[in-house]
C-alpha positions in Angstrom: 11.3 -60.0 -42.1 11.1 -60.6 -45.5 14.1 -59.9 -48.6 12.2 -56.9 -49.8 12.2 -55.6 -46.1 15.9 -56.2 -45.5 16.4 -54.9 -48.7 14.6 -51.5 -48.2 16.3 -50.9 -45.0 19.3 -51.8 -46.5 18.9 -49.0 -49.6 17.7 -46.1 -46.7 21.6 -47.1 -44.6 23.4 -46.4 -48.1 21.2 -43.5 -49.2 22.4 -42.2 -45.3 25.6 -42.7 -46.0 25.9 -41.4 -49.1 24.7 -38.2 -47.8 27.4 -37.8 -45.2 30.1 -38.7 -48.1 28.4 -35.7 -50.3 28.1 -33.8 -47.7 32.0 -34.2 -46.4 32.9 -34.0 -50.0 31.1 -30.5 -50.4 32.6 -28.9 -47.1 36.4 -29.8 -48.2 35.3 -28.5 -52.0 34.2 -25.3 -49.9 37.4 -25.3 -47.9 39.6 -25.9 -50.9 37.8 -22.7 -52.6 38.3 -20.5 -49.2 42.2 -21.7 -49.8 42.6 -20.5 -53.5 40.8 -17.2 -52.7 43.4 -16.2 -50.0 46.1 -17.4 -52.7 47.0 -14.8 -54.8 
């Protein structure tokens, strides 16, 4: 394989995991909001 192969693959893992990170980030924001609602 060449660099701009590895390199590609490489961008689409981080782009994955960068998802999952937003994605966990977004469900505690969620959570956090749930919390302050039941909060008077």
């Amino acid at each position: 394989m060449s660099m701009i192969e590895k390199r590609g693959i490489g961008t689409v893992i981080n782009i994955e995991e960068n998802v999952e990170r937003m994605q966990i980030d977004l469900k505690k924001m969620a959570v956090a909001r749930k919390r302050k609602r039941k909060s008077p």
